[in-house]
PDB file of N, CA, C and O in Angstrom:
ATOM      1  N   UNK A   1      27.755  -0.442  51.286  1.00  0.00           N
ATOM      2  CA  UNK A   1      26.850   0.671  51.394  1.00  0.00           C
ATOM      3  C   UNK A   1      27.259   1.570  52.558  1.00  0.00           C
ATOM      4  O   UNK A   1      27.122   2.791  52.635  1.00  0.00           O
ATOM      5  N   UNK A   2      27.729   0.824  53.346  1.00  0.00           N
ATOM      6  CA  UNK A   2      28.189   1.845  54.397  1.00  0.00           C
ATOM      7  C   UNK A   2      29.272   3.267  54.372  1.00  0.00           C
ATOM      8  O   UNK A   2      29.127   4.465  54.614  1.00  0.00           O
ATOM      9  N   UNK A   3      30.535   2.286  53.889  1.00  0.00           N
ATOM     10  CA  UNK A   3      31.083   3.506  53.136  1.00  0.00           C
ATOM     11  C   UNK A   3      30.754   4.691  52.160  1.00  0.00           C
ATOM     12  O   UNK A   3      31.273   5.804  52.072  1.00  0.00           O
ATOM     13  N   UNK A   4      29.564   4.011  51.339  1.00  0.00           N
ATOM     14  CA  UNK A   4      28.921   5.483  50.425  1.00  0.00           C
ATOM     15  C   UNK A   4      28.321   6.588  51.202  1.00  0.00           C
ATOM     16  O   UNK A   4      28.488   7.805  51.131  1.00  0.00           O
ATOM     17  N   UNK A   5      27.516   5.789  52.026  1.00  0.00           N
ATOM     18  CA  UNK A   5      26.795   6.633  53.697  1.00  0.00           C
ATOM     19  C   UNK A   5      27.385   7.218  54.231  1.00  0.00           C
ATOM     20  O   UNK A   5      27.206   8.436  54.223  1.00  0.00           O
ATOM     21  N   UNK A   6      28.438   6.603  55.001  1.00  0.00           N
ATOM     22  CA  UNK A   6      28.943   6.963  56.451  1.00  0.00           C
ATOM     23  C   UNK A   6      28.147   6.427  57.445  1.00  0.00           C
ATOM     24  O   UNK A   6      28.049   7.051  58.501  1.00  0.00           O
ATOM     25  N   UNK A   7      27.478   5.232  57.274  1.00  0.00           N
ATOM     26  CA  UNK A   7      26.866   4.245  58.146  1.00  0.00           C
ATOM     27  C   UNK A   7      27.320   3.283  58.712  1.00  0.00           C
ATOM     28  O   UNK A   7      28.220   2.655  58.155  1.00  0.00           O
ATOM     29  N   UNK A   8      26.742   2.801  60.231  1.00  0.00           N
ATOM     30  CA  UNK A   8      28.020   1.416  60.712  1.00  0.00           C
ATOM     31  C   UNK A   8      26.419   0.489  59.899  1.00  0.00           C
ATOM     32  O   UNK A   8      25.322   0.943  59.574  1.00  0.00           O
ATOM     33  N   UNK A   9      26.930  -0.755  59.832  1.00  0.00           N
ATOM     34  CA  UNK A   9      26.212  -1.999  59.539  1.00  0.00           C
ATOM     35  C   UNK A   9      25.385  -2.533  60.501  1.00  0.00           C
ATOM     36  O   UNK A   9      24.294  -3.080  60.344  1.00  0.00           O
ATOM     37  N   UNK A  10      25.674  -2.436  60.970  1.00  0.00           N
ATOM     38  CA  UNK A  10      24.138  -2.516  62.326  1.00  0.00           C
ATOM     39  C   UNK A  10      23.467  -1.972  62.342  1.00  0.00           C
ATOM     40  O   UNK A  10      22.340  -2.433  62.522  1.00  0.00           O
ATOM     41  N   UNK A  11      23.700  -0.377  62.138  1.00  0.00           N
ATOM     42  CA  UNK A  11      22.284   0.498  61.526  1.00  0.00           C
ATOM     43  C   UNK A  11      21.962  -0.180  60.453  1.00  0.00           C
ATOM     44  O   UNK A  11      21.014  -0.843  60.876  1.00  0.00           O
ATOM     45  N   UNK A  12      22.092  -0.449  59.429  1.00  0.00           N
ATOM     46  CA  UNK A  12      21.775  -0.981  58.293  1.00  0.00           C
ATOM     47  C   UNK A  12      20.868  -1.922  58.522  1.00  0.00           C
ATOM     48  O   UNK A  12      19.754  -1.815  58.009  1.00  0.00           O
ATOM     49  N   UNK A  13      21.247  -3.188  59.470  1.00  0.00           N
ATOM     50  CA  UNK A  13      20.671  -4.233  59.901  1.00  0.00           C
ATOM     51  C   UNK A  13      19.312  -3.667  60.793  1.00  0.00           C
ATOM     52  O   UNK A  13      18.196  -3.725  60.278  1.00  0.00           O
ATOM     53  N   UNK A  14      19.424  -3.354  61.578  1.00  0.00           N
ATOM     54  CA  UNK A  14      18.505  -2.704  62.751  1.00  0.00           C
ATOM     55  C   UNK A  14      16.956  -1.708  61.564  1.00  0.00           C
ATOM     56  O   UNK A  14      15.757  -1.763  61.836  1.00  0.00           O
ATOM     57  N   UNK A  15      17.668  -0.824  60.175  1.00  0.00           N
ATOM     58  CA  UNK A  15      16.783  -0.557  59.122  1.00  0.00           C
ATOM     59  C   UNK A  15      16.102  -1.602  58.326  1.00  0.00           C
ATOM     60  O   UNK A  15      14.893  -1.498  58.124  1.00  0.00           O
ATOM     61  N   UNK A  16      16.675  -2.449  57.929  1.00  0.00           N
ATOM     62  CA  UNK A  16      16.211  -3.740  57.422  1.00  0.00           C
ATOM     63  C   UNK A  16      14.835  -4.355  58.746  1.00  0.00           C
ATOM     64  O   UNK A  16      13.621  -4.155  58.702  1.00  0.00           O
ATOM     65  N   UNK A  17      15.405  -4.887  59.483  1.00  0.00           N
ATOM     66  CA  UNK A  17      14.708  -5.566  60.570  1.00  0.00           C
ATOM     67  C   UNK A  17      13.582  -4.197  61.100  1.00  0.00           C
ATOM     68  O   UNK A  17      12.612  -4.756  61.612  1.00  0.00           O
ATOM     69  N   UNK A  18      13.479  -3.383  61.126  1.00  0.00           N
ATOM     70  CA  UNK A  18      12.287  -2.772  61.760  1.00  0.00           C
ATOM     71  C   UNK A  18      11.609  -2.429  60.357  1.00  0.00           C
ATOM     72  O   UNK A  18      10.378  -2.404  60.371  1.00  0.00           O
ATOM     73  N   UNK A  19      12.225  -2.172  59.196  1.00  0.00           N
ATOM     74  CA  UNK A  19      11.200  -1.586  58.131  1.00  0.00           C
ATOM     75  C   UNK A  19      10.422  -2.809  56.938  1.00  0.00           C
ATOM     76  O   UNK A  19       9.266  -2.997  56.558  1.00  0.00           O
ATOM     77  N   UNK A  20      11.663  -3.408  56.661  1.00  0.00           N
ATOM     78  CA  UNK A  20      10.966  -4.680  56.249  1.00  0.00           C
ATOM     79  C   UNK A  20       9.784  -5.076  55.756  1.00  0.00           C
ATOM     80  O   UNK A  20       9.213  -5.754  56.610  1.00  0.00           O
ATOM     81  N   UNK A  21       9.186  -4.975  54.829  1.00  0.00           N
ATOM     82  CA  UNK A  21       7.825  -5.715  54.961  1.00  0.00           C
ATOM     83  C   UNK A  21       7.987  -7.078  54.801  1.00  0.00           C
ATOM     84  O   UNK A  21       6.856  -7.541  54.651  1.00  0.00           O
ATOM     85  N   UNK A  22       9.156  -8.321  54.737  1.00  0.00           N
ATOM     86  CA  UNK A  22       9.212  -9.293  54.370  1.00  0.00           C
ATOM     87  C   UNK A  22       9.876  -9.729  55.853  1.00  0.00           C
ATOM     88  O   UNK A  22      10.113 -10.936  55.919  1.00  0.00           O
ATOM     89  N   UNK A  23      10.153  -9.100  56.825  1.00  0.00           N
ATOM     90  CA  UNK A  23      10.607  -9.657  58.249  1.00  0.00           C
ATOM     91  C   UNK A  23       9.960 -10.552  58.835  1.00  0.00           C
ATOM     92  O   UNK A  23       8.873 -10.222  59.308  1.00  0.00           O
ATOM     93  N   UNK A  24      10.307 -11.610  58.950  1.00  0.00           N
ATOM     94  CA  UNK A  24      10.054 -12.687  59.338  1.00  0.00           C
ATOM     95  C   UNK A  24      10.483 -13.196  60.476  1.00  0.00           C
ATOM     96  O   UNK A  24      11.676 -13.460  60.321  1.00  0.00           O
ATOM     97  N   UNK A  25      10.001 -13.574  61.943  1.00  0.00           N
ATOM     98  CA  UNK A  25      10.429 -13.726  62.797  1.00  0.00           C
ATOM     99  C   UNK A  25      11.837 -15.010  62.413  1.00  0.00           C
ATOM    100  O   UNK A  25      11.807 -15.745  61.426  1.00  0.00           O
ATOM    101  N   UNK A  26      12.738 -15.001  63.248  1.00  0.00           N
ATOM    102  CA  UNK A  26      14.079 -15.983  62.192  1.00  0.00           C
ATOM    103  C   UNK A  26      14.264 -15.625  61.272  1.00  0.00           C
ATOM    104  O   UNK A  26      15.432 -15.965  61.085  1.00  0.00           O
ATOM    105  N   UNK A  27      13.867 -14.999  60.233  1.00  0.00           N
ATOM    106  CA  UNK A  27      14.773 -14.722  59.072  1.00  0.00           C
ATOM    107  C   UNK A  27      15.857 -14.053  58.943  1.00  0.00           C
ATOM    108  O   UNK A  27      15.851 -13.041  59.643  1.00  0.00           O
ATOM    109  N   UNK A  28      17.156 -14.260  58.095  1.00  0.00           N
ATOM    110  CA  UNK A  28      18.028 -13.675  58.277  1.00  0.00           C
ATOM    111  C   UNK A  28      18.801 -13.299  56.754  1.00  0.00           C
ATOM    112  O   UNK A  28      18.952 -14.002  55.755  1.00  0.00           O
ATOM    113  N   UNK A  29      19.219 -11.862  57.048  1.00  0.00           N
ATOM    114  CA  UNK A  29      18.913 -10.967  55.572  1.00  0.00           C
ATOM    115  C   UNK A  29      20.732 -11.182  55.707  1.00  0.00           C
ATOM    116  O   UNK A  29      21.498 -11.296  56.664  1.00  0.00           O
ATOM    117  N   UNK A  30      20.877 -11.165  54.423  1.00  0.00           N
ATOM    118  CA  UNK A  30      22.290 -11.503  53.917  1.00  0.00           C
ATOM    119  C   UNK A  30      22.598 -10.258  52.851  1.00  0.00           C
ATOM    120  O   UNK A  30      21.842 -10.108  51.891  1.00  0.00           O
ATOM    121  N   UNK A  31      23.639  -9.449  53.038  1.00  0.00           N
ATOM    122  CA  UNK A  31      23.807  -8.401  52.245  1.00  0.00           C
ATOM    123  C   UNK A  31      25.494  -9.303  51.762  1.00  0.00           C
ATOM    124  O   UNK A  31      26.381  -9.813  52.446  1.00  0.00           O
ATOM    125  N   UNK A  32      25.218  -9.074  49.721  1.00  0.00           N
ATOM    126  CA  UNK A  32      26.315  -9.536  49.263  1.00  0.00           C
ATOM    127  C   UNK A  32      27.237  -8.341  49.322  1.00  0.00           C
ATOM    128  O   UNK A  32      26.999  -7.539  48.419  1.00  0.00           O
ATOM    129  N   UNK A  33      28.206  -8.002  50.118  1.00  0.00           N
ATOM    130  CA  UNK A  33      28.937  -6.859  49.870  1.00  0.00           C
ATOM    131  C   UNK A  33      29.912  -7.105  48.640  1.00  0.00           C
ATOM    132  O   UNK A  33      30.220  -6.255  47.805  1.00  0.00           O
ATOM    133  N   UNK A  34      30.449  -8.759  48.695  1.00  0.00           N
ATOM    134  CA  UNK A  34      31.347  -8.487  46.891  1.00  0.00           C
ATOM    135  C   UNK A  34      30.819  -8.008  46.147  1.00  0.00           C
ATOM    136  O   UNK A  34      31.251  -6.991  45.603  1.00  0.00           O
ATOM    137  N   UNK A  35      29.397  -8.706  45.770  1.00  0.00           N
ATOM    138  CA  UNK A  35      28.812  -8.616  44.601  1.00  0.00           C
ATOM    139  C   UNK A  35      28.454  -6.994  44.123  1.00  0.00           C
ATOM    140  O   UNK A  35      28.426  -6.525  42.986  1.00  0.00           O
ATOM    141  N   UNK A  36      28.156  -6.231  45.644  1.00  0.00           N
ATOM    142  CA  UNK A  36      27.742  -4.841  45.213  1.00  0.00           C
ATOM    143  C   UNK A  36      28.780  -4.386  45.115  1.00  0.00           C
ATOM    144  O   UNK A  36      28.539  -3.545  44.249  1.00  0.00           O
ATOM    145  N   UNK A  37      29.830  -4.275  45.346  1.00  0.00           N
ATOM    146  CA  UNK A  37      31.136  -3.728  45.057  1.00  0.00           C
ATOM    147  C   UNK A  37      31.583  -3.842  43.809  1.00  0.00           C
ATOM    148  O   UNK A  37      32.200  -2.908  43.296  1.00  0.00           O
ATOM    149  N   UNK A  38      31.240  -5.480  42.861  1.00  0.00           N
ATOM    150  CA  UNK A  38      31.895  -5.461  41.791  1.00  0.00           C
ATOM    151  C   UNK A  38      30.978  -4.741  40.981  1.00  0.00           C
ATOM    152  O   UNK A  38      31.582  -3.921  40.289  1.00  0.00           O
ATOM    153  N   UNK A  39      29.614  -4.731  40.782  1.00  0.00           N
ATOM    154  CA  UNK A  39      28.615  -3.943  40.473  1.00  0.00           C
ATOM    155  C   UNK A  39      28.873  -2.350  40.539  1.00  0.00           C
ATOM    156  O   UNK A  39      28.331  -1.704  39.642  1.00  0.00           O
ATOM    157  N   UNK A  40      29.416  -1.840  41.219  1.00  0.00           N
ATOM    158  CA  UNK A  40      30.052  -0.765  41.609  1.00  0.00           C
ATOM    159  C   UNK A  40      30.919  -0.247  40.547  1.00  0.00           C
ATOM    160  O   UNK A  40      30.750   0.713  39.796  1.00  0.00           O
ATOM    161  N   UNK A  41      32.242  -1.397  40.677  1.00  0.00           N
ATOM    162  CA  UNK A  41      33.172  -1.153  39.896  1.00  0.00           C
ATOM    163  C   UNK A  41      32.555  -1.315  38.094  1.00  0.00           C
ATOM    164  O   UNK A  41      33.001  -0.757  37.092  1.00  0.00           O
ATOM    165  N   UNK A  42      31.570  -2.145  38.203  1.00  0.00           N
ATOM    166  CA  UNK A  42      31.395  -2.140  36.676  1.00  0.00           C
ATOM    167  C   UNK A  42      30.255  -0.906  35.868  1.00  0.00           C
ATOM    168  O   UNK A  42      29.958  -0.554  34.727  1.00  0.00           O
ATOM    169  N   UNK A  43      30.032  -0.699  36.747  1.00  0.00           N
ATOM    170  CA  UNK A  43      29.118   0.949  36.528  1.00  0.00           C
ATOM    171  C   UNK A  43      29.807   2.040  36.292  1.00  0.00           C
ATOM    172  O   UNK A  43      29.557   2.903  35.450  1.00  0.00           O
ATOM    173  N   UNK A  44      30.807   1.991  37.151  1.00  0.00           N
ATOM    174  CA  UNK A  44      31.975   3.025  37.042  1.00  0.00           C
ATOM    175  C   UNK A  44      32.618   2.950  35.955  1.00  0.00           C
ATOM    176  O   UNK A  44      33.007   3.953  35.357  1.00  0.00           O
ATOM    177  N   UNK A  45      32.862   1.469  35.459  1.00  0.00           N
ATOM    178  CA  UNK A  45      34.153   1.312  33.935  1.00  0.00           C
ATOM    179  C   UNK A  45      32.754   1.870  32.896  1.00  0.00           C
ATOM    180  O   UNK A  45      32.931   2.712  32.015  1.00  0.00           O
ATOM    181  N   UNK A  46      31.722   1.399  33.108  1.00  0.00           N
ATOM    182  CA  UNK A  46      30.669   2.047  32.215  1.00  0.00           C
ATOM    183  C   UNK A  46      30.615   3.079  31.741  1.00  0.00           C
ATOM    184  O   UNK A  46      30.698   3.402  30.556  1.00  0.00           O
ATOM    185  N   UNK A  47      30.385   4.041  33.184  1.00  0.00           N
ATOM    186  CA  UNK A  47      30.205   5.471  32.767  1.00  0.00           C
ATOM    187  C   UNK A  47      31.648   6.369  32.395  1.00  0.00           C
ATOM    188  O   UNK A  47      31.586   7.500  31.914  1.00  0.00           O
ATOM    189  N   UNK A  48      32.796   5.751  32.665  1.00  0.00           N
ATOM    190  CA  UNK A  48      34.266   6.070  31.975  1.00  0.00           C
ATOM    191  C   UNK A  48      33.816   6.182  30.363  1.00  0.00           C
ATOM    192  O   UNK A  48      33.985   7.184  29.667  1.00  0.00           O
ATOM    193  N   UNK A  49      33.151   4.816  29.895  1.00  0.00           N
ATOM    194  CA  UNK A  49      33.412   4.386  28.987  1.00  0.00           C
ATOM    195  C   UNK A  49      32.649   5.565  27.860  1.00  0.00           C
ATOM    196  O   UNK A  49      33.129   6.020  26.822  1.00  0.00           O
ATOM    197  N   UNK A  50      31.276   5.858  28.504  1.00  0.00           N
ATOM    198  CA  UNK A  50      30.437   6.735  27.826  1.00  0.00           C
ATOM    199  C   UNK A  50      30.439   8.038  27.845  1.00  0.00           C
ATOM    200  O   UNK A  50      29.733   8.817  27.206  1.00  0.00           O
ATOM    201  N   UNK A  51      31.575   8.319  28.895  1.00  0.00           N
ATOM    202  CA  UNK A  51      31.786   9.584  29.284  1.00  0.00           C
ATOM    203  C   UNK A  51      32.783  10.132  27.984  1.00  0.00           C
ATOM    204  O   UNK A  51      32.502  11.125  27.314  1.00  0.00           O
ATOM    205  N   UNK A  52      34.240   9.111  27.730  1.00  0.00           N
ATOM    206  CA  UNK A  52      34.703   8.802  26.549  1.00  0.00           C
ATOM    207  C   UNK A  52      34.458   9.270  25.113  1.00  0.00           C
ATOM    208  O   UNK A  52      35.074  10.036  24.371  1.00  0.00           O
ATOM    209  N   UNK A  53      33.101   8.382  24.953  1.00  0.00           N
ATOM    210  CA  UNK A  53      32.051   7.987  24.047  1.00  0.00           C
ATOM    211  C   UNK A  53      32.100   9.979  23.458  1.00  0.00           C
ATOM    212  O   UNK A  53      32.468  10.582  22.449  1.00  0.00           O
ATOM    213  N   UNK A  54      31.473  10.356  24.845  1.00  0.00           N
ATOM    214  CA  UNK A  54      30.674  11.674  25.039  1.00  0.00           C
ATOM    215  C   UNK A  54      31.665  12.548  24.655  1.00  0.00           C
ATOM    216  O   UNK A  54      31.348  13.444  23.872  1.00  0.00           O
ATOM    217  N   UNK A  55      32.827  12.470  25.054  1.00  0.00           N
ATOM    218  CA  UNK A  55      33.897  13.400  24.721  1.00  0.00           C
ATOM    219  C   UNK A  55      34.672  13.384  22.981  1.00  0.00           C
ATOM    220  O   UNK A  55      35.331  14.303  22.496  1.00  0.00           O
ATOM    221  N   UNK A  56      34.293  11.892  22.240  1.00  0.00           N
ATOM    222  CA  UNK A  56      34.637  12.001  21.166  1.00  0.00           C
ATOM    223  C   UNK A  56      34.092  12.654  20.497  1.00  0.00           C
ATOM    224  O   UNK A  56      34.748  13.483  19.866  1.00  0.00           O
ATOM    225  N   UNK A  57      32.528  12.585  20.306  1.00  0.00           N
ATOM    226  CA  UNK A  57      31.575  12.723  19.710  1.00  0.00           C
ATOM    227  C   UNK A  57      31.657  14.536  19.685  1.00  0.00           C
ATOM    228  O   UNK A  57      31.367  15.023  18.593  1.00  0.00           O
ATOM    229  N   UNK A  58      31.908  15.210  20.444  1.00  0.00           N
ATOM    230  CA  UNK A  58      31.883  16.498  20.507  1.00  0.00           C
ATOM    231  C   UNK A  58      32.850  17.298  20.089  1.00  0.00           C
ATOM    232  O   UNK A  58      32.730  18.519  20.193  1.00  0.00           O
TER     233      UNK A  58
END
């Protein structure tokens, strides 16, 4: 997420931890960065795909 932003990750963290409604004193928030990345990439082959789709059809 940072790279889509232009955010460092500590802001990120520091947004999490003050806005939170689930902050829990000790709790500790785990951001999957693979997982959103491959999520990323598979949205992207998606909208290739329909974009495609979109261009035959016309």
């Amino acid at each position: 997420m940072e790279r889509i932003y232009d955010i460092s990750t500590s802001l990120i963290y520091r947004w999490i931890y003050k806005y939170s409604k689930y902050n829990k004193k000790g709790a500790q928030v785990v951001e999957m960065k693979d997982s959103n990345a491959e999520k990323i990439r598979q949205m992207e082959a998606r909208i290739k795909e329909l974009e495609q789709a979109v261009g035959q059809k016309k």
